[in-house]
N, C-alpha and C positions, 0 to 999 in steps of 0.2 A: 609346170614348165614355164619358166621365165627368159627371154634373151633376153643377153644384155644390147647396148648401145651399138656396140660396133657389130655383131652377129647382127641385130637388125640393120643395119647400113647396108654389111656385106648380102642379106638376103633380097634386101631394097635393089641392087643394083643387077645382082639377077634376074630379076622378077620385071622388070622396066623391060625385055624385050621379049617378056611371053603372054601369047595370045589370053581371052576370057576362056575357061575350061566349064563355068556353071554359072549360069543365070536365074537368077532368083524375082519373077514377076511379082505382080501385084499381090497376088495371094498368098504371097509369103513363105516362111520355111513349113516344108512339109516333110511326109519322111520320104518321100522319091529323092527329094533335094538334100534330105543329109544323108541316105543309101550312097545316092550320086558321088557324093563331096567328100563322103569318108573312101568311094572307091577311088578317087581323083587322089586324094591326100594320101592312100597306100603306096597309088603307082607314083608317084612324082614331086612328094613331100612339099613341095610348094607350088602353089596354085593362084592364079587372078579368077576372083569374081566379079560378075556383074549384078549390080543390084537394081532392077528397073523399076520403083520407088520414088514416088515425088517427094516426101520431104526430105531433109536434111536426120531429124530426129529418126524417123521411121527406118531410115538406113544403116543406122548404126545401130539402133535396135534388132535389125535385122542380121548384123553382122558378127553381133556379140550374141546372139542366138544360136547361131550357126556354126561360129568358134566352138562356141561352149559343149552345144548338141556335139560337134565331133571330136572333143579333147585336143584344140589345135590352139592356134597361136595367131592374134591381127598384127600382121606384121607392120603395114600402115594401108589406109584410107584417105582415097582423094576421089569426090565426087561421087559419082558412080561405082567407080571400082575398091575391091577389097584384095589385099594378097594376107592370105592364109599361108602358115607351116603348119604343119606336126611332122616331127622328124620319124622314119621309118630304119631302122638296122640292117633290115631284111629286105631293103629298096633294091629293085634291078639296078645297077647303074646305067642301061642304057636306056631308063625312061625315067631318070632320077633329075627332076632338072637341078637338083640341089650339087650333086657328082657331075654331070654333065657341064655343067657351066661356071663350077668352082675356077677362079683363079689361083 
């Protein structure tokens, strides 16, 4: 699964007014946290992470672990935070924030 340029935009500008749904500490990814993250990524196809990780490298290592562990998608990385998709068919729309906040 690839987005293009503007589906990443449009998911960027979604994604700017929703809370962190998974926080991922020092210990890194485990399977509670991609149990977690693929249950998060069912209900709501796009999700903010928290990566609480001091370096820069170690975060995005961490980020692209965790994509990959749940067949999703890094929509973009700043800092701390990561937004995740993986698009669901079978998404409720009332906890979909992808349908819920489409323009």
């Amino acid at each position: 699964m690839s987005l293009s340029a503007s589906e990443k935009k449009s998911l960027r500008r979604i994604a700017h007014h929703l809370d962190n749904v998974i926080m991922v500490g020092e210990q890194g990814i485990s399977e509670g946290v991609i149990a977690e993250t693929n249950r998060a990524l069912d209900d709501h196809e796009l999700i903010k992470v928290k990566f609480a990780l001091a370096e820069r490298d170690a975060r995005r290592a961490a980020a692209a672990a965790l994509a990959e562990a749940c067949a999703a998608e890094i929509v973009q990385q700043i800092g701390k935070v990561g937004v995740l998709y993986k698009a669901n068919p079978k998404a409720d729309p009332k906890l979909s924030n992808v349908s819920r906040f489409a323009y």
